[in-house]
C-alpha positions as CSV (number, residue, x, y, z in Angstrom):
1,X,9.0,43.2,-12.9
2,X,11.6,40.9,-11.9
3,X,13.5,39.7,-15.2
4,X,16.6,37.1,-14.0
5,X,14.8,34.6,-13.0
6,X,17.9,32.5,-11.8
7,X,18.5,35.0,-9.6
8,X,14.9,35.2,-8.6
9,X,15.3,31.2,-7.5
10,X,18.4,32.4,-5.6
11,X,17.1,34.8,-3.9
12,X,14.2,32.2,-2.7
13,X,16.3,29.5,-1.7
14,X,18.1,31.4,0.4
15,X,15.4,32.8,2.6
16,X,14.4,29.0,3.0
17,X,17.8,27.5,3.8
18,X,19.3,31.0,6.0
19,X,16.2,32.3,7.4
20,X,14.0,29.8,7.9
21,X,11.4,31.2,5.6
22,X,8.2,29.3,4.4
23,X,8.7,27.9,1.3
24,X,5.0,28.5,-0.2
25,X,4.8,31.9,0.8
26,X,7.8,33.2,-0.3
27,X,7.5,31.6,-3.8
28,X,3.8,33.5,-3.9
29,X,5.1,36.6,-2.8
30,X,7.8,36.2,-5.7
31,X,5.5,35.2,-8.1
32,X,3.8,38.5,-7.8
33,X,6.5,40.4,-9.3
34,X,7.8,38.1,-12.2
35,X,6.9,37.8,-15.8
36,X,4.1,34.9,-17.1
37,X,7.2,32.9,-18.7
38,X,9.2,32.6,-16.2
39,X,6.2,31.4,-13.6
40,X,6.8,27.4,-14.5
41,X,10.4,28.1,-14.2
42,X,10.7,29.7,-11.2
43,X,8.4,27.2,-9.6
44,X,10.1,24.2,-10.7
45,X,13.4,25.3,-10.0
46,X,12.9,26.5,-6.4
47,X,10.8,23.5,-5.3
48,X,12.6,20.8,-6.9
49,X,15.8,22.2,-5.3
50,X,14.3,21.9,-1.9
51,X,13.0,17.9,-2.7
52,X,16.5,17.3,-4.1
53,X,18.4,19.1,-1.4
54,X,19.4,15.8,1.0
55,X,21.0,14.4,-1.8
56,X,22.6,17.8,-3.1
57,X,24.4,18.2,-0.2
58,X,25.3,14.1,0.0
59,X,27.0,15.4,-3.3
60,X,28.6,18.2,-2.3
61,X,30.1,16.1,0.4
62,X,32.8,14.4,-1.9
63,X,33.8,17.4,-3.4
64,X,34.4,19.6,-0.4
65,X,36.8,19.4,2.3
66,X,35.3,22.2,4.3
67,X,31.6,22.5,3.8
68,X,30.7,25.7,1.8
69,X,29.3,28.4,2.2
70,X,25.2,28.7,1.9
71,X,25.5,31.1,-0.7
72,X,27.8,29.6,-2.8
73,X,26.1,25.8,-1.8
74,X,22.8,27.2,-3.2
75,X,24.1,28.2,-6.6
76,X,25.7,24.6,-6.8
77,X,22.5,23.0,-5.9
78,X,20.6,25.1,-8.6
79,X,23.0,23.7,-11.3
80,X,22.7,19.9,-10.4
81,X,19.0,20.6,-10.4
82,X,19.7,22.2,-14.5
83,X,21.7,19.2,-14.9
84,X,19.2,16.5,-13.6
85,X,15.5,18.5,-14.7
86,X,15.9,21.1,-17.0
87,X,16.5,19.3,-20.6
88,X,19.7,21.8,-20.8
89,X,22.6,20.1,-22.5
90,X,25.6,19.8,-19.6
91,X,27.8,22.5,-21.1
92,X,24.6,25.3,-20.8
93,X,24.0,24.2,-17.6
94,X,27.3,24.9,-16.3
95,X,27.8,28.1,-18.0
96,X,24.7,29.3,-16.8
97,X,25.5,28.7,-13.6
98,X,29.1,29.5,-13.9
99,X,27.8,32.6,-14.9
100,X,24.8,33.1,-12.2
101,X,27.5,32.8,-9.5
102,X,29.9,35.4,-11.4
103,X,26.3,37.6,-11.2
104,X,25.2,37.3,-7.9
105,X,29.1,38.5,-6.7
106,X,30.7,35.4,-6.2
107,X,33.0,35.0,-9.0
108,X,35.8,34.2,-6.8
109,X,34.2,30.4,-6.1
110,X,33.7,30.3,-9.6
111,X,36.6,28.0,-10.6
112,X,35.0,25.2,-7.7
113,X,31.3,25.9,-8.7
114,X,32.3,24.9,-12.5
115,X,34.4,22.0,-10.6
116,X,31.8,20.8,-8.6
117,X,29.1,20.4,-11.6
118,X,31.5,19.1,-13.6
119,X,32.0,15.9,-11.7
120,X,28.4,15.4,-10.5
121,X,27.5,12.4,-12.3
122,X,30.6,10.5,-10.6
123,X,28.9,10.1,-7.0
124,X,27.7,6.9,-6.4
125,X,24.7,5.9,-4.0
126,X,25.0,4.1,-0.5
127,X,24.4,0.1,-0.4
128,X,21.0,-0.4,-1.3
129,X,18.9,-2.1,1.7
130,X,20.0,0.8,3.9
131,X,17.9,3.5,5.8
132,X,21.2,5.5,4.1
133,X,20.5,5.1,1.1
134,X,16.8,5.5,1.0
135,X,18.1,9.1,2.8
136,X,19.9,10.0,-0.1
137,X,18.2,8.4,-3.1
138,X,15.0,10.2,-1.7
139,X,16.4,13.0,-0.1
140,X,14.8,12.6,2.9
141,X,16.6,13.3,6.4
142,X,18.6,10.1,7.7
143,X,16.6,10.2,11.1
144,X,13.6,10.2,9.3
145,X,14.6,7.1,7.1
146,X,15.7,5.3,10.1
147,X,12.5,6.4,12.1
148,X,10.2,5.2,9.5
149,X,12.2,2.2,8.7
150,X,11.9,1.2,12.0
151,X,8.1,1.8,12.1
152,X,7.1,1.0,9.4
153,X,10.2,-1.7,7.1
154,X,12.1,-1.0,4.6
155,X,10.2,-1.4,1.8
156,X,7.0,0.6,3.0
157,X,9.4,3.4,3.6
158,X,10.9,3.3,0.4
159,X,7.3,2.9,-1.6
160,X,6.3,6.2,0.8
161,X,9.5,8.1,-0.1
162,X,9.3,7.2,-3.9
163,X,5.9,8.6,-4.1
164,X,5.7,11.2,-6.3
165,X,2.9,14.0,-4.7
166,X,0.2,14.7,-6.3
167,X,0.3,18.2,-8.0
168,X,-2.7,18.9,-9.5
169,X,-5.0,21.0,-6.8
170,X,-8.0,19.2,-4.8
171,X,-10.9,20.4,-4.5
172,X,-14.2,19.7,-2.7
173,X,-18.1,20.8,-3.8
174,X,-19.4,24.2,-1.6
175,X,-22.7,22.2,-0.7
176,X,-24.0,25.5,0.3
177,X,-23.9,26.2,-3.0
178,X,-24.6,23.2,-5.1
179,X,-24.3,19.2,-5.3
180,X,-21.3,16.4,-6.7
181,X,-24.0,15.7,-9.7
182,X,-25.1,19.3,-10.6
183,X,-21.3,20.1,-10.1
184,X,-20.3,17.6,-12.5
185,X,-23.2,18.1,-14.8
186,X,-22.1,22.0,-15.1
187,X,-18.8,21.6,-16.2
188,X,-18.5,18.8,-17.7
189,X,-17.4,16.3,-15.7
190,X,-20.1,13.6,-15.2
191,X,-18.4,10.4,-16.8
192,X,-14.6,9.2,-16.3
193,X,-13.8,9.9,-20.3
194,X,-14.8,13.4,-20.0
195,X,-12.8,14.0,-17.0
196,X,-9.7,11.9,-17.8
197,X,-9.8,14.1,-20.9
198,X,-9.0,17.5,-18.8
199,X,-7.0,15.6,-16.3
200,X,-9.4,15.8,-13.7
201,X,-9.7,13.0,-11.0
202,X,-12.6,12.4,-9.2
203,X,-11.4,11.1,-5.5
204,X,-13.5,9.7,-3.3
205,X,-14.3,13.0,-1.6
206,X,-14.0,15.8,-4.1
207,X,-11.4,16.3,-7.2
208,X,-8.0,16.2,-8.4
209,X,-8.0,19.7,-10.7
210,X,-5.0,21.2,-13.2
211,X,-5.4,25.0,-12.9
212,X,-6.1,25.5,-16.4
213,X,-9.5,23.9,-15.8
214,X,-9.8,25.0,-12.0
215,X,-9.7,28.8,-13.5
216,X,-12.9,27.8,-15.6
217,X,-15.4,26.9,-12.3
218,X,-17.5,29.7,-10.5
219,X,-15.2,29.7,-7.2
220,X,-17.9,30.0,-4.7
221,X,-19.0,26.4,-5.8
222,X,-15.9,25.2,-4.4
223,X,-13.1,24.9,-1.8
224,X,-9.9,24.3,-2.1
225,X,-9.6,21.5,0.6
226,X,-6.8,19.0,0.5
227,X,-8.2,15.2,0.0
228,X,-6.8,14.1,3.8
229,X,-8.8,17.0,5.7
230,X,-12.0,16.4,4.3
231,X,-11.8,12.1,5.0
232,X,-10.7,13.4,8.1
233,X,-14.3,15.6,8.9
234,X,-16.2,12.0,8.0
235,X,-14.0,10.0,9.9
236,X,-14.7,12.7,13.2
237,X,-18.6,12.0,12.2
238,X,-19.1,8.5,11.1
239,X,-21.7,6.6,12.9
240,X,-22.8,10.1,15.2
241,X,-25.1,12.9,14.7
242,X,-23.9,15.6,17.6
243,X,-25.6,19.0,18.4
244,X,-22.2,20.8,19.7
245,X,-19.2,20.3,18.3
246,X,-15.8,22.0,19.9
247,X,-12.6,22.4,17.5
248,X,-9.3,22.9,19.7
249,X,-7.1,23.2,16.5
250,X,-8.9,24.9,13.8
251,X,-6.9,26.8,11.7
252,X,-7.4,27.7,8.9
253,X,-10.9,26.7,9.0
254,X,-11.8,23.7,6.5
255,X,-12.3,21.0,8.8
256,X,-14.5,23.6,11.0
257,X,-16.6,24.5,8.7
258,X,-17.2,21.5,6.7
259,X,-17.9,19.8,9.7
260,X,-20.6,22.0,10.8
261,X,-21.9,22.2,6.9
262,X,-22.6,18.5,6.6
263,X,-23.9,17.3,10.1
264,X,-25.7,21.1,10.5
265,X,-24.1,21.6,14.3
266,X,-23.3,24.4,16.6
267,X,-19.5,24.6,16.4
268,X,-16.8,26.4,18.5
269,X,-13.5,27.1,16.2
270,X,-10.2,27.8,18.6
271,X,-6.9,28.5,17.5
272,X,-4.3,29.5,20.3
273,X,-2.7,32.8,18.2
274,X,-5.1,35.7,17.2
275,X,-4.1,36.1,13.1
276,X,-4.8,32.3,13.1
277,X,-8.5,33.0,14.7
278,X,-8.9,35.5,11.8
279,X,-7.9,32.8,9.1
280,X,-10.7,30.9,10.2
281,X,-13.1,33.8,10.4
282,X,-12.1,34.7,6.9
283,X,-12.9,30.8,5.5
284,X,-16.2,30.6,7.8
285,X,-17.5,33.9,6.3
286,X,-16.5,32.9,2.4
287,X,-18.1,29.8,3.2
288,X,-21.4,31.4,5.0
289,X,-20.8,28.7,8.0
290,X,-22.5,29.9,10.9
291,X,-19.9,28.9,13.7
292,X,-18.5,30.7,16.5
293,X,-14.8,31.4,16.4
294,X,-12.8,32.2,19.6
295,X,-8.6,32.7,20.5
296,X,-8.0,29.9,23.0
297,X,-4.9,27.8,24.1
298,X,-5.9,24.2,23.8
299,X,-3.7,22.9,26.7
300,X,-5.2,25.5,29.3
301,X,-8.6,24.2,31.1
302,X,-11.7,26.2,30.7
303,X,-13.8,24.9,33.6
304,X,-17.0,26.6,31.7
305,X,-16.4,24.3,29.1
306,X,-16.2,21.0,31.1
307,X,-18.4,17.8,29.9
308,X,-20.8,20.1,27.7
309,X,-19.9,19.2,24.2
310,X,-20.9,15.9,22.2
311,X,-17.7,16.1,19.7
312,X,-14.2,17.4,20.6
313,X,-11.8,17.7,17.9
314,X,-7.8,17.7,18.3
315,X,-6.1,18.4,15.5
316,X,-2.7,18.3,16.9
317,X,0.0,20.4,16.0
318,X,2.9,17.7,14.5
319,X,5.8,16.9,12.5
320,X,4.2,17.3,9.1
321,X,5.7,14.5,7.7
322,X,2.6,13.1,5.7
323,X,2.7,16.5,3.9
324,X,6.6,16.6,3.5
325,X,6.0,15.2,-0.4
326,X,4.4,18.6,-1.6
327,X,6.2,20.7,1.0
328,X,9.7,20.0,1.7
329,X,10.9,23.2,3.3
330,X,9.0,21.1,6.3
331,X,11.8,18.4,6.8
332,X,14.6,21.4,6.8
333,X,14.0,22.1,10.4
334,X,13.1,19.2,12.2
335,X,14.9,16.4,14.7
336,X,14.8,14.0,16.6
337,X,14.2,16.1,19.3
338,X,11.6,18.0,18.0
339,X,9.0,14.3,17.9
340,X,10.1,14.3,21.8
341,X,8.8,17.9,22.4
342,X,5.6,17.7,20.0
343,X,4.3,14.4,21.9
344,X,4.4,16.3,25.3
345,X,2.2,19.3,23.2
346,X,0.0,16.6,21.8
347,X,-0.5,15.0,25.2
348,X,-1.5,18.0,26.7
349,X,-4.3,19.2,24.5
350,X,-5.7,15.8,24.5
351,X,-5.6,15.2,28.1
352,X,-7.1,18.8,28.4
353,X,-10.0,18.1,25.6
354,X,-11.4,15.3,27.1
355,X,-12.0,17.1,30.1
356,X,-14.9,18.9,27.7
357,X,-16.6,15.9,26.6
358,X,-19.8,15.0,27.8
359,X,-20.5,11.4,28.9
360,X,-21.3,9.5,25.8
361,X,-19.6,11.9,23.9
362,X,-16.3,11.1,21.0
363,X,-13.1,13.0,21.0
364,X,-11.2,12.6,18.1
365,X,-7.8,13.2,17.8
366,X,-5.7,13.7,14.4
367,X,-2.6,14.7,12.8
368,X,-0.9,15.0,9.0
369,X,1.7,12.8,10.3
370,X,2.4,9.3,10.0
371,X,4.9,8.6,12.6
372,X,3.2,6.4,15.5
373,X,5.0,8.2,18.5
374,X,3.0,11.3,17.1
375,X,0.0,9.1,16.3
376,X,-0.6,5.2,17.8
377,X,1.8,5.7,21.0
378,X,-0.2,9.0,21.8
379,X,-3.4,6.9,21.8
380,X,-2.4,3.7,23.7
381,X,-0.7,6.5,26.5
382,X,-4.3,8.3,26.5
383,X,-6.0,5.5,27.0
384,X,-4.0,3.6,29.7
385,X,-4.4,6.4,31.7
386,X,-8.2,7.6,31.2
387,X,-10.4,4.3,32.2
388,X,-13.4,6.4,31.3
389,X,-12.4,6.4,27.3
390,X,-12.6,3.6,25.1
391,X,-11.7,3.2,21.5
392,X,-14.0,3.7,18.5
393,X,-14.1,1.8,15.6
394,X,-14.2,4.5,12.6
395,X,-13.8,4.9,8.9
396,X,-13.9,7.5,6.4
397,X,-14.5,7.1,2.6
398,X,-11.0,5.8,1.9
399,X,-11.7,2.9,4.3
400,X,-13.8,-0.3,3.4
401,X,-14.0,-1.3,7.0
402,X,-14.2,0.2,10.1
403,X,-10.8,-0.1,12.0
404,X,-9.4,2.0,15.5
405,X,-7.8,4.4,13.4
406,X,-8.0,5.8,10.0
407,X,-4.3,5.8,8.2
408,X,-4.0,7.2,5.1
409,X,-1.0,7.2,3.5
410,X,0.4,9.2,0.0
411,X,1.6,6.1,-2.0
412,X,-1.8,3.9,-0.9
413,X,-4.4,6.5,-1.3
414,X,-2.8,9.8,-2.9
415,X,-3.8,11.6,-0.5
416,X,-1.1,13.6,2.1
417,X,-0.2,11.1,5.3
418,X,-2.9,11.4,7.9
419,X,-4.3,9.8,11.0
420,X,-7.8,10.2,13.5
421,X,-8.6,8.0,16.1
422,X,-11.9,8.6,18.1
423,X,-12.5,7.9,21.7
424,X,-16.2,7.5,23.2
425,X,-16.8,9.0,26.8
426,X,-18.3,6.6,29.3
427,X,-19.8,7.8,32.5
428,X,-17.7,5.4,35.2
């Protein structure tokens, strides 16, 4: 049992901002080994270091000539995140700090670590009105603001940044199992008083559930399934009942296997690397979904597969931005350049897809991204250059109206940022 949880956070930062590590499953692997208390603490401190992070380092900027050193930059950034979150009075915060660095070997950068904290309220924000300062009053990569700005205006970008995600898990009903009103009925959750009073929300495709009541629910009537993915199943759907259905991108699973659950189709689930292929074999099996599952690269041809299925789904590998609220280890590795080389990725597996629709047939293509080179530009390009595809007007249940694309968007519908378009096969 691990019992300094500072230098438990430590420890966890560091694999994120040195090794590239993934922020969730290092935190879970942690977890594992520390005592009940210090669960909360742990959590909040290592995630809200990682939102907080662009603006850390903004700091850190006016108080150091020569950039420091990770090690000693992650202590720093652990005590402006006691100073800002932690309801510590300013003097514990710095001793503790002061002291974590003294712990971890580091005493010699004591003196500028007790410095640097000392003076952090003293740093004042760049012009307002500025893709600048929405990069360092949100902590969001510069590129990004300026991307988005420019997509998008300033003041939807800065209602997106704001945003604060949505914590509480979602869920959505097992309808193998059971139904939305014997669901609700069961636990008590079948008017808006009795949920509001345990914190639950009902969305309009499953529930918004705190733990302590998520812990209380038989789990095989239930999946957790994040609100985007399963509006993004009904928008694949909406308006068509296919027999065969082929899923390019299907890790881990959900989307597979609701998919086949609600319109009752045979359904191929690809993913291009083998332990992925198992993820989805796992979820199909806990969810008793009878789909096949099969290792395939989605931007080599399989002539056997050519025009023989009624629905092909692409969901692309992409930035990640529309999830970059509730997991910010996401932004740490991204540029520019990276949007340039995922395009050419998401081109391929769509050009290669629609090679396996039948005439008549929709291909849907879909991301967790809202940034239009990744979404609207990949779509105009498709269609420019395949006469025999034309648009589809779609919606899902966070839509009131059909439209070419569904958009969802984390400050709109409190959902993470996604995107499907669909695109009808016609026999030329």
């Amino acid at each position: 049992m691990r019992e300094d949880k500072d230098c438990v956070c430590y420890e966890l930062l560091m694999k994120v901002f040195r090794d590239n590590a993934y922020a969730s499953i290092e935190l879970n692997n942690a977890l594992a080994f520390c005592a009940e208390s210090d669960k909360p603490y742990v959590t909040k401190m290592f995630y809200g270091v990682l939102e907080r992070n662009v603006y850390y380092d903004y700091v850190l900027g006016f108080f150091a000539k020569d950039k420091p050193k990770k090690s000693v930059a992650t202590v720093i950034k652990m005590g402006y995140y006691l100073l800002e979150n932690m309801n510590v009075p300013a003097y514990a915060a710095v001793d503790n700090t002061v002291k974590l660095c003294k712990r971890l070997g580091k005493g010699g950068a004591s003196g500028f670590v007790n410095s640097a904290l000392r003076k952090f309220g003293e740093v004042k924000l760049p012009q307002a009105g500025s893709a600048h300062y929405l990069s360092v009053k949100y902590s969001y990569p510069l590129w990004l603001c300026e991307l988005l700005t420019r997509d998008y205006g300033y003041d939807f970008t800065k209602d997106f940044l704001s945003h604060e995600p949505e914590r509480r898990t979602h869920i959505r009903v097992n309808f193998l199992k059971t139904q939305p009103e014997s669901f609700e009925k069961k636990y008590g959750l079948d008017s808006e008083a009795s949920r509001e009073a345990c914190g639950v929300e009902k969305t309009a495709v499953g529930y918004y559930m705190p733990r302590k009541v998520l812990d209380k629910i038989d789990n095989t009537e239930y999946f957790v399934q994040s609100a985007s993915s399963v509006a993004a199943v009904y928008a694949y759907l909406y308006g068509i009942k296919p027999n065969c259905a082929l899923d390019l991108c299907a890790a881990p699973g959900g989307k597979s296997v609701l998919a086949a659950s609600i319109a009752k189709i045979r359904l191929i689930a690809c993913d291009i690397h083998s332990h992925r292929v198992g993820l989805i074999e796992k979820y199909a099996k806990k969810a008793g979904a009878d789909i096949s599952v099969m290792q395939n690269d989605a931007t080599v041809f399989r002539p056997e597969w050519e025009n023989k299925f009624e629905l092909v789904i692409c969901d692309v590998p992409c930035s990640g931005i529309g999830v970059a609220g509730s997991k910010p280890d996401i932004l740490f590795n991204r540029s520019p350049g990276d949007i340039s080389e995922l395009t050419k990725i998401q081109n391929a597996i769509l050009q290669t897809a629609s090679r396996y629709v039948a005439n008549g047939g929709r291909l849907c293509y879909s991301t967790c991204t809202i940034i239009k080179e990744e979404n609207d530009n990949i779509i105009s390009k498709f269609l420019k250059e395949n006469a025999n595809f034309a648009i589809e007007k779609i919606k899902s249940p966070y839509c009131d109206e059909e439209k070419n694309a569904v958009e969802l968007f984390p400050h709109i519908h409190n959902t993470d940022g996604f995107f499907v378009a669909a695109m009808k096969k016609i026999a030329l």
